[in-house]
CHARMM-style PDB file with segment names, atoms N, HN, CA, C and O in Angstrom:
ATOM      1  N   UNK     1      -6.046 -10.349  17.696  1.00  0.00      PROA
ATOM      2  CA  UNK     1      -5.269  -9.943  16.539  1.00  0.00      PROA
ATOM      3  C   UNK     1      -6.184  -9.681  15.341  1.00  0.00      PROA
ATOM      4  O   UNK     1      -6.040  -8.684  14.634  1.00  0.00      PROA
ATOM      5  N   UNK     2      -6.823 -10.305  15.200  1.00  0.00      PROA
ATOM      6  HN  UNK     2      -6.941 -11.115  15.775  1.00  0.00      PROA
ATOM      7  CA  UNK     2      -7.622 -10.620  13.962  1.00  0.00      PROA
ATOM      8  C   UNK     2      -8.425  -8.952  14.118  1.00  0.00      PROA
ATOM      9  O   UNK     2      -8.174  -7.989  13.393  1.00  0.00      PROA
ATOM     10  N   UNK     3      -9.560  -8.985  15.427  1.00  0.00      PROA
ATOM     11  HN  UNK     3      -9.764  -9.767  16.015  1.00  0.00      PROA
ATOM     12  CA  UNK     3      -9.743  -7.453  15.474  1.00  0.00      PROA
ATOM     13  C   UNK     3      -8.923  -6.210  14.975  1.00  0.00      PROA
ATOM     14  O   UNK     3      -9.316  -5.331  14.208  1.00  0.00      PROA
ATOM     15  N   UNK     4      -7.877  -6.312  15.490  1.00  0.00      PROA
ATOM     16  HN  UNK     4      -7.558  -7.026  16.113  1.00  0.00      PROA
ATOM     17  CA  UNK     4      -6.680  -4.951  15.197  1.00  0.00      PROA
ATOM     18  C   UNK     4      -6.523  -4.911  13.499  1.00  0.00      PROA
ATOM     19  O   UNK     4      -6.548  -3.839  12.896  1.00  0.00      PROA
ATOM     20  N   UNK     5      -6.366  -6.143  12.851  1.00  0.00      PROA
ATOM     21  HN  UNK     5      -6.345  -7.015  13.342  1.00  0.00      PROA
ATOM     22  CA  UNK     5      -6.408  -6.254  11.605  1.00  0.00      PROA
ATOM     23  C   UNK     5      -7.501  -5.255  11.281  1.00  0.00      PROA
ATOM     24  O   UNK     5      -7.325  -4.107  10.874  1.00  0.00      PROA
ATOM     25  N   UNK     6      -9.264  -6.178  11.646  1.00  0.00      PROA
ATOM     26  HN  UNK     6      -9.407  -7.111  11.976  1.00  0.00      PROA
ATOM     27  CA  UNK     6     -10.142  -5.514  10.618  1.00  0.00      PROA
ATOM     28  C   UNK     6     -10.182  -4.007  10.839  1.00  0.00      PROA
ATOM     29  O   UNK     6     -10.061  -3.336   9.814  1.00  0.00      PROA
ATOM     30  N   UNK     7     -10.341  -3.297  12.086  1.00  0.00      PROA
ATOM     31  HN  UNK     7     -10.439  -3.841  12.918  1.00  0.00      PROA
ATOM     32  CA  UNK     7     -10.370  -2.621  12.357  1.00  0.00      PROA
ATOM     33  C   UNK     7      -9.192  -1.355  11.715  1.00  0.00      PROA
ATOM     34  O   UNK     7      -9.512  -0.167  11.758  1.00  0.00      PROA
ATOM     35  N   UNK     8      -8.260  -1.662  11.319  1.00  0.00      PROA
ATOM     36  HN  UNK     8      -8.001  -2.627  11.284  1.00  0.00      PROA
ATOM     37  CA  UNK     8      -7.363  -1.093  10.714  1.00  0.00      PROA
ATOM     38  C   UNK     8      -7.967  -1.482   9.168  1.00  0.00      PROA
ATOM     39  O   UNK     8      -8.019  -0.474   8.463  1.00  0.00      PROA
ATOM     40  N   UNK     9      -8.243  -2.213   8.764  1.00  0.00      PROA
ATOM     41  HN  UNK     9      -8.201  -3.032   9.336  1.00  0.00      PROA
ATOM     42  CA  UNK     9      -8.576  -2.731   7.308  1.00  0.00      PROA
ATOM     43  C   UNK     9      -9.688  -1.221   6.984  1.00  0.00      PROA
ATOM     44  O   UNK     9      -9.497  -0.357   6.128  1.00  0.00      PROA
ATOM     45  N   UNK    10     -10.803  -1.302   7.954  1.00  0.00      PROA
ATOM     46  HN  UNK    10     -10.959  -2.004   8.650  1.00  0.00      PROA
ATOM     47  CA  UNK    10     -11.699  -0.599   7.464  1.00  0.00      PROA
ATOM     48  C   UNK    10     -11.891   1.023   8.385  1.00  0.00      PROA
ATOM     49  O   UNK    10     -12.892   1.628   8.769  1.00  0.00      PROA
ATOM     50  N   UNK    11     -10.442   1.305   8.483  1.00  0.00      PROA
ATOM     51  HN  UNK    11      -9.629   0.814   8.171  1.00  0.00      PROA
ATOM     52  CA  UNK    11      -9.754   2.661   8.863  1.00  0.00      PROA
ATOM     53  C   UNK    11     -10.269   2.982  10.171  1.00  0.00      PROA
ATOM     54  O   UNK    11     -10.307   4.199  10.353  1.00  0.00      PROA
ATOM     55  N   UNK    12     -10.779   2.120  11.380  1.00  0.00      PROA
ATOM     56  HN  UNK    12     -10.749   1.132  11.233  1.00  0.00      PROA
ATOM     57  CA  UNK    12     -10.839   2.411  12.478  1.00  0.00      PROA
ATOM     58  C   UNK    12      -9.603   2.797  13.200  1.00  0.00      PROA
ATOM     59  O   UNK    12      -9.628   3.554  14.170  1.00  0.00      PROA
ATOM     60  N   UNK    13      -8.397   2.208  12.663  1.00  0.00      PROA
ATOM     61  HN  UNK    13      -8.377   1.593  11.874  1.00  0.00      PROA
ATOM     62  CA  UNK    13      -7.410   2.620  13.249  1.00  0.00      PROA
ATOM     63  C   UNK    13      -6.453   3.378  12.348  1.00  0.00      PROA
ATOM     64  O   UNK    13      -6.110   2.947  11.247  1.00  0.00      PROA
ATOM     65  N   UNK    14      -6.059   4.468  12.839  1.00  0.00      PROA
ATOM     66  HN  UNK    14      -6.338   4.818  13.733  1.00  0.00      PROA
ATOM     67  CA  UNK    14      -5.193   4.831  11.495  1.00  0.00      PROA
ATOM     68  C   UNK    14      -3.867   5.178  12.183  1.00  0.00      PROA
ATOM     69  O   UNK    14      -3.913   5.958  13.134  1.00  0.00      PROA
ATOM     70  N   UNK    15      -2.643   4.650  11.777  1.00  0.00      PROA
ATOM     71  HN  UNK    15      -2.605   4.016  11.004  1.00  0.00      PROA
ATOM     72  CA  UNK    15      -1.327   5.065  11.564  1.00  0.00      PROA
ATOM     73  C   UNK    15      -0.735   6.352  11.363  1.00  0.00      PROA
ATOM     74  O   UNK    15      -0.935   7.069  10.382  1.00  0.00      PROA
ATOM     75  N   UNK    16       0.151   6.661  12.535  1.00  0.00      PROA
ATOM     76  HN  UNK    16       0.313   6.078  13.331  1.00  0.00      PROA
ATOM     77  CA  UNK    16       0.790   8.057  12.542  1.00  0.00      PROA
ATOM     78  C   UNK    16       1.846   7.787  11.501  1.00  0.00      PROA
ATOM     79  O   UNK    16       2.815   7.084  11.787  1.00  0.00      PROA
ATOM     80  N   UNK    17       1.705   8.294  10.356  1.00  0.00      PROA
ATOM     81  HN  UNK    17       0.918   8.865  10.124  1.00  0.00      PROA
ATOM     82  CA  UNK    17       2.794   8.479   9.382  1.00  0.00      PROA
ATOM     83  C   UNK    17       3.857   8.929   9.396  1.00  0.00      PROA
ATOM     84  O   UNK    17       4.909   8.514   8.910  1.00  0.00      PROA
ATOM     85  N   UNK    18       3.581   9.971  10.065  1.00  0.00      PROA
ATOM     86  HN  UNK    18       2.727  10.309  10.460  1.00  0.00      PROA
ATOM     87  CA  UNK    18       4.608  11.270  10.199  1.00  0.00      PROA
ATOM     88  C   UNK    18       6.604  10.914  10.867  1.00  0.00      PROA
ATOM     89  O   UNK    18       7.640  11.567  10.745  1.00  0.00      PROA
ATOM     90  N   UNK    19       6.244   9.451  11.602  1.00  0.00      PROA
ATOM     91  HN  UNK    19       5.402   8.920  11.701  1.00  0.00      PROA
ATOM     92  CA  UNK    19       7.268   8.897  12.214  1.00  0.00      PROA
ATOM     93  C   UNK    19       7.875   8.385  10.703  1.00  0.00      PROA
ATOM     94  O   UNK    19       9.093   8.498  10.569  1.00  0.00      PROA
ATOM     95  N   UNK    20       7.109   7.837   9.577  1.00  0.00      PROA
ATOM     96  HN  UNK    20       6.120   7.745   9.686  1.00  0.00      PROA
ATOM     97  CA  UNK    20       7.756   6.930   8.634  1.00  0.00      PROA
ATOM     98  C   UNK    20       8.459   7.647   7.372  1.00  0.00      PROA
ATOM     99  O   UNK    20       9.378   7.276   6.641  1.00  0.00      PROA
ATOM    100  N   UNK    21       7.561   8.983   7.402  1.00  0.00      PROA
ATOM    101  HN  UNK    21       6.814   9.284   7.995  1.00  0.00      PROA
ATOM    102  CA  UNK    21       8.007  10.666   6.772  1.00  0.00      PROA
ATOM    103  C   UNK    21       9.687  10.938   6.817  1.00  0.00      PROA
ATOM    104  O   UNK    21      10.504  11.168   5.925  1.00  0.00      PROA
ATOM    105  N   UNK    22       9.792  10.812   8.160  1.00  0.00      PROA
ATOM    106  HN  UNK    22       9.129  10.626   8.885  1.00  0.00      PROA
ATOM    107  CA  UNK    22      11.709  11.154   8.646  1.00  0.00      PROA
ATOM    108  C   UNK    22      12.593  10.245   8.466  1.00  0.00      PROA
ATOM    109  O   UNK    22      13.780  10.511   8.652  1.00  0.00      PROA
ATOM    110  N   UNK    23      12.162   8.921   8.044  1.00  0.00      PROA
ATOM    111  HN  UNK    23      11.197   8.705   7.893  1.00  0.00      PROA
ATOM    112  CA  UNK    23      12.963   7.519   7.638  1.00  0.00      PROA
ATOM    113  C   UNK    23      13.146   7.562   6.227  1.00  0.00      PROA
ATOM    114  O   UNK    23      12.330   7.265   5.355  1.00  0.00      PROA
ATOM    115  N   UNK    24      14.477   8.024   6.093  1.00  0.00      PROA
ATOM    116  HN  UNK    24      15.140   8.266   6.802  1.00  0.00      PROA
ATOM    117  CA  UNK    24      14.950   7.694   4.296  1.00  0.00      PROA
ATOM    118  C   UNK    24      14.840   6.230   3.893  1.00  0.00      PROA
ATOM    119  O   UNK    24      14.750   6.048   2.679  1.00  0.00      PROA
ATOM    120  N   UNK    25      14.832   5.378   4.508  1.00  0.00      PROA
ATOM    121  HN  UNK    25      14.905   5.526   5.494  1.00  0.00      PROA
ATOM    122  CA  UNK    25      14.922   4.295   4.435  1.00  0.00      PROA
ATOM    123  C   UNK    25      13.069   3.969   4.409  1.00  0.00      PROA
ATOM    124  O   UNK    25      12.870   3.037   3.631  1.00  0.00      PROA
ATOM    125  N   UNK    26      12.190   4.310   4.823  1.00  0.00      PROA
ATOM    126  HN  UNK    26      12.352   5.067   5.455  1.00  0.00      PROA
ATOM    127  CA  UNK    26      10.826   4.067   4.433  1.00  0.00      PROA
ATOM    128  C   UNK    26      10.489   4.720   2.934  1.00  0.00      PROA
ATOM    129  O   UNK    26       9.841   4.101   2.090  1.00  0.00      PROA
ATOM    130  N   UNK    27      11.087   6.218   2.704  1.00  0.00      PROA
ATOM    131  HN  UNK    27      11.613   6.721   3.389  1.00  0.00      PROA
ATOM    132  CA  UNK    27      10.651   7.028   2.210  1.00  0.00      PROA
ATOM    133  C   UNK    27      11.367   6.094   0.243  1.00  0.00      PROA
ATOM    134  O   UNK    27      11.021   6.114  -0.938  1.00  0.00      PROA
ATOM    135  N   UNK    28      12.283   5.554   0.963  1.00  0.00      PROA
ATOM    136  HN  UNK    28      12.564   5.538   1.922  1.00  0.00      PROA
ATOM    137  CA  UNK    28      12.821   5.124  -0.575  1.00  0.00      PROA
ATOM    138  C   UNK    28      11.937   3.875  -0.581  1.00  0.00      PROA
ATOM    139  O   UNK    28      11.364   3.639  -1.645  1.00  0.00      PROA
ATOM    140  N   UNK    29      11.727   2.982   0.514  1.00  0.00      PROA
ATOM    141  HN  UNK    29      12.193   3.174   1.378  1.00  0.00      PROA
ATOM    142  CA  UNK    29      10.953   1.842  -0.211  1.00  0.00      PROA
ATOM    143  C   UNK    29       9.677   2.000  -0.311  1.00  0.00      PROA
ATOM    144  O   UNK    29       9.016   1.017  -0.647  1.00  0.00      PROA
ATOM    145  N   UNK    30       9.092   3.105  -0.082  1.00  0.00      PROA
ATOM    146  HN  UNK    30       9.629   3.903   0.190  1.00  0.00      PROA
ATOM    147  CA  UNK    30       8.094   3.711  -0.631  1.00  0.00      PROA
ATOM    148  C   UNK    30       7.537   3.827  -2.186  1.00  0.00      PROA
ATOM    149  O   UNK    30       6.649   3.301  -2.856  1.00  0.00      PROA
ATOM    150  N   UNK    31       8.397   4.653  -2.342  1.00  0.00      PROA
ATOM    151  HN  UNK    31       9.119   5.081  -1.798  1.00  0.00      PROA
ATOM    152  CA  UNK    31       8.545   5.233  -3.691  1.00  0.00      PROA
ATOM    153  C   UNK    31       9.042   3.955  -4.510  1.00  0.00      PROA
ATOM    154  O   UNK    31       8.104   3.558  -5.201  1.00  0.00      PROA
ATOM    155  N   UNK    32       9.955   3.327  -4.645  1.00  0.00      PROA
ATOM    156  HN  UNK    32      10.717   3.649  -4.084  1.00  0.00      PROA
ATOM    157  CA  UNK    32      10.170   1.749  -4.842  1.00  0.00      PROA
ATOM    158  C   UNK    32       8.501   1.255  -5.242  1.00  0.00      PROA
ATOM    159  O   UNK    32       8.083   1.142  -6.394  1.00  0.00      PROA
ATOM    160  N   UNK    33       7.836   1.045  -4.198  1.00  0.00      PROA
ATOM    161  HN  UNK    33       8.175   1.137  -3.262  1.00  0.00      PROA
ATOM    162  CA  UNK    33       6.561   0.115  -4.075  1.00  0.00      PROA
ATOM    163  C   UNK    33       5.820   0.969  -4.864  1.00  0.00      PROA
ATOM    164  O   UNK    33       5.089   0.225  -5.518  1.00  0.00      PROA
ATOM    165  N   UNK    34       5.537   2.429  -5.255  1.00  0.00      PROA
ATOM    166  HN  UNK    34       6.130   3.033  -4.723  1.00  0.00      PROA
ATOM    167  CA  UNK    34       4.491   2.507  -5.953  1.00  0.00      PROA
ATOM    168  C   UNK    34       4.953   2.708  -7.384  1.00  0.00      PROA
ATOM    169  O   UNK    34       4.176   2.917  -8.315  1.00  0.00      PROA
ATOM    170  N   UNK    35       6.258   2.630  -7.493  1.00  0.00      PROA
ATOM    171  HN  UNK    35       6.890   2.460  -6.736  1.00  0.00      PROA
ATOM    172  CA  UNK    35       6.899   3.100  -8.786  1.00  0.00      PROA
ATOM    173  C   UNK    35       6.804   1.496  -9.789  1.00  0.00      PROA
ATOM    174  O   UNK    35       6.980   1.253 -10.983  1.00  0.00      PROA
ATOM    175  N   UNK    36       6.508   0.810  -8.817  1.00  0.00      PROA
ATOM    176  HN  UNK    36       6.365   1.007  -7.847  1.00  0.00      PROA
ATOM    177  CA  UNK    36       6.143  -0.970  -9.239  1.00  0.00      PROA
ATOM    178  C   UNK    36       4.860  -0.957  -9.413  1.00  0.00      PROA
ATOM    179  O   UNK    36       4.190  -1.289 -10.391  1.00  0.00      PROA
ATOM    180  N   UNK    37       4.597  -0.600  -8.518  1.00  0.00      PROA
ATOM    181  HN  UNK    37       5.141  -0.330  -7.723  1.00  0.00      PROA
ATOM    182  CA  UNK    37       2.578  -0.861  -8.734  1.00  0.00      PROA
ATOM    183  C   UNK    37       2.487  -0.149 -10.030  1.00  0.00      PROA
ATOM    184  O   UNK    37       2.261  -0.755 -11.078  1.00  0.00      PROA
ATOM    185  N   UNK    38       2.631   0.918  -9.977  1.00  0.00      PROA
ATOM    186  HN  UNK    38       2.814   1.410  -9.125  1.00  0.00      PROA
ATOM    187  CA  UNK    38       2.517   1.357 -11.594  1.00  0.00      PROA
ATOM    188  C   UNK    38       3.020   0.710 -13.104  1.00  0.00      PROA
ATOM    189  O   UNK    38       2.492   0.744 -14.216  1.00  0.00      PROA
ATOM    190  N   UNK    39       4.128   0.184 -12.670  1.00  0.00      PROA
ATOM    191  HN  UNK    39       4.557   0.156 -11.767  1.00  0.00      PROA
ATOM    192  CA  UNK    39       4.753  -0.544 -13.902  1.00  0.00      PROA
ATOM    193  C   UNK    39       3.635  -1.745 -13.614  1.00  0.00      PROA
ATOM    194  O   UNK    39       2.771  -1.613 -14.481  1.00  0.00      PROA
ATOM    195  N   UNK    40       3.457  -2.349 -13.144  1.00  0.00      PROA
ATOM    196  HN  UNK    40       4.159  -2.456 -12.439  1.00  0.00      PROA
ATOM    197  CA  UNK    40       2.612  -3.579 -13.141  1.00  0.00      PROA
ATOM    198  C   UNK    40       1.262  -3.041 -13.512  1.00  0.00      PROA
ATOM    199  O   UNK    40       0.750  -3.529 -14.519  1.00  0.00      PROA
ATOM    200  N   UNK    41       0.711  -2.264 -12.964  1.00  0.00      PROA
ATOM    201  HN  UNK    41       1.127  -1.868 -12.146  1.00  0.00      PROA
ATOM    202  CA  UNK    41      -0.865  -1.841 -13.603  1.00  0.00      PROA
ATOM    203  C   UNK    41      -0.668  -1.129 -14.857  1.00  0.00      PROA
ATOM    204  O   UNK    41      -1.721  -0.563 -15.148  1.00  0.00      PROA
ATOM    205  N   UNK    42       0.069  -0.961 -15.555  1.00  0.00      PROA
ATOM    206  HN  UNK    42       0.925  -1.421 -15.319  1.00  0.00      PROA
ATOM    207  CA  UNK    42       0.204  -0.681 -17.438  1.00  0.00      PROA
ATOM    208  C   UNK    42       0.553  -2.153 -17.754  1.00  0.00      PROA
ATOM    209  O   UNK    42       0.375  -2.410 -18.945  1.00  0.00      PROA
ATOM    210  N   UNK    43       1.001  -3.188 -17.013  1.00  0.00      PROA
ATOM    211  HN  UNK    43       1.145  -2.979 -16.045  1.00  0.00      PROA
ATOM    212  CA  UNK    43       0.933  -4.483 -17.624  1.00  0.00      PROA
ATOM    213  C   UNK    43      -0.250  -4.981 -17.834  1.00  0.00      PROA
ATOM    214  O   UNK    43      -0.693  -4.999 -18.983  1.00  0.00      PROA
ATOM    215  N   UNK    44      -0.842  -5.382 -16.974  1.00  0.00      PROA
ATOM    216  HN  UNK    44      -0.482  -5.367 -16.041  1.00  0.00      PROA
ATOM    217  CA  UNK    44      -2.128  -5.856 -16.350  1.00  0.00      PROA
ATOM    218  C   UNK    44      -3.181  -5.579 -16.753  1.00  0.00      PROA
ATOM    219  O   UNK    44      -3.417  -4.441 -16.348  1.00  0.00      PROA
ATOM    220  N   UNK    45      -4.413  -6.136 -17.629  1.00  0.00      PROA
ATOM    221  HN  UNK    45      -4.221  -7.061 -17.958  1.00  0.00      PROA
ATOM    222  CA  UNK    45      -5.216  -5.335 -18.119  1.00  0.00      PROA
ATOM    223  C   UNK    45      -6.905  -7.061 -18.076  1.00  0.00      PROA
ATOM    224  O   UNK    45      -7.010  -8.287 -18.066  1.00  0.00      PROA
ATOM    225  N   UNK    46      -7.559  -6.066 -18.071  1.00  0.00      PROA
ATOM    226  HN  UNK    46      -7.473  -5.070 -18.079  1.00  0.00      PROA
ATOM    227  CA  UNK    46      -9.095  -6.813 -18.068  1.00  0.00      PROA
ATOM    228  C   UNK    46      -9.173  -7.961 -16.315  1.00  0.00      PROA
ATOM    229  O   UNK    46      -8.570  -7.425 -15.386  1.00  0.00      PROA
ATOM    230  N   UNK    47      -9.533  -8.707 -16.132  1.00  0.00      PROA
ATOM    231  HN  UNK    47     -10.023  -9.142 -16.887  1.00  0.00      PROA
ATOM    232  CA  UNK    47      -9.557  -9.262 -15.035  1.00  0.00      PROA
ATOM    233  C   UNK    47      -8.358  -9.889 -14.133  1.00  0.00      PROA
ATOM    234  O   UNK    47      -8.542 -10.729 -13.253  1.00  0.00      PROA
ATOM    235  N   UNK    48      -7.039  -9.315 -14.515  1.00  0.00      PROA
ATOM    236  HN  UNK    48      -6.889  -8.633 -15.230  1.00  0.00      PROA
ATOM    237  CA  UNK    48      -5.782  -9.392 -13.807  1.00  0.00      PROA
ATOM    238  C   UNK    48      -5.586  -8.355 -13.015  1.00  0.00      PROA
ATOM    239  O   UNK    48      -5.137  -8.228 -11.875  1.00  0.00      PROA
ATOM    240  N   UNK    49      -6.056  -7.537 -13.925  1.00  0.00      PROA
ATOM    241  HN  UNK    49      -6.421  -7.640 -14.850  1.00  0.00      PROA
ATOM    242  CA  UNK    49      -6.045  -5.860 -13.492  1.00  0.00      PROA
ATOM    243  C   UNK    49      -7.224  -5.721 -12.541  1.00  0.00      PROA
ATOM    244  O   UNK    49      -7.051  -4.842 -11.697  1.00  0.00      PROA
ATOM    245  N   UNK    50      -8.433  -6.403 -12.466  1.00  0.00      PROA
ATOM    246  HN  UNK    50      -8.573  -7.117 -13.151  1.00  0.00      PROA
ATOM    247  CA  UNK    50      -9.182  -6.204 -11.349  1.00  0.00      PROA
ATOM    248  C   UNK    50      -8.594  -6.848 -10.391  1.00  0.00      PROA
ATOM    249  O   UNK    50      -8.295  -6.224  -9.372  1.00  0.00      PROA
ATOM    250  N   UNK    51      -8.333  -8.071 -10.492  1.00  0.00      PROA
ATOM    251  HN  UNK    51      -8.576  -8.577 -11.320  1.00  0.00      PROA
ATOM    252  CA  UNK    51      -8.016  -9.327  -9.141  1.00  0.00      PROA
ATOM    253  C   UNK    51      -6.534  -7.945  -8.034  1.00  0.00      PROA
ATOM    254  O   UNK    51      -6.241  -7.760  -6.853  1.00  0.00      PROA
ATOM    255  N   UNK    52      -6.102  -7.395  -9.339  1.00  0.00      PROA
ATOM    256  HN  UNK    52      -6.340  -7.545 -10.299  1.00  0.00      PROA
ATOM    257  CA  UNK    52      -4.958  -6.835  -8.697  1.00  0.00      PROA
ATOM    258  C   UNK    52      -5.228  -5.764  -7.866  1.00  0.00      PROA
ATOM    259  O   UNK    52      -4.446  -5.752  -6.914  1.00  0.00      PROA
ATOM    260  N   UNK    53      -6.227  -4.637  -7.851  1.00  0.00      PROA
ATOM    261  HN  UNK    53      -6.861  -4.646  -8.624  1.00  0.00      PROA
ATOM    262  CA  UNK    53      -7.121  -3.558  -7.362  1.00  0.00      PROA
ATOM    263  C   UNK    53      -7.853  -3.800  -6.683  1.00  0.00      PROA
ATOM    264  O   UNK    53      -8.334  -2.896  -6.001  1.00  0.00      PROA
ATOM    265  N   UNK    54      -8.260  -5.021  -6.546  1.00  0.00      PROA
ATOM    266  HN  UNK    54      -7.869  -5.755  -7.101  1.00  0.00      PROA
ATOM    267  CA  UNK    54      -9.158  -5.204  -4.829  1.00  0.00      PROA
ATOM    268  C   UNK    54      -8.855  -6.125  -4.039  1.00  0.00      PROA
ATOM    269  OT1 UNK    54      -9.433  -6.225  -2.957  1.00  0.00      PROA
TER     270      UNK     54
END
């Protein structure tokens, strides 16, 4: 397990998207998740804002 992790971590494995593309239901909690990340990174600033980016 731990392999499949890193290996995906550092893009040896990459994910067919295209299945998660046709799911309204991915496609909204998608957009959800980065429409947050953004409100949170205009919060976040000096070493909150790093811890949060890597």
């Amino acid at each position: 397990m731990r392999k499949v992790l890193e290996d995906l971590y550092f893009g040896e494995i990459q994910l067919n998207i295209s299945n998660y593309d046709e799911n309204p239901h991915w496609k909204k909690s998608a957009q959800i998740a980065d429409e947050n990340e953004e409100i949170l990174l205009r919060l976040l600033d000096g070493k909150e804002k790093s811890c949060f980016l890597t």
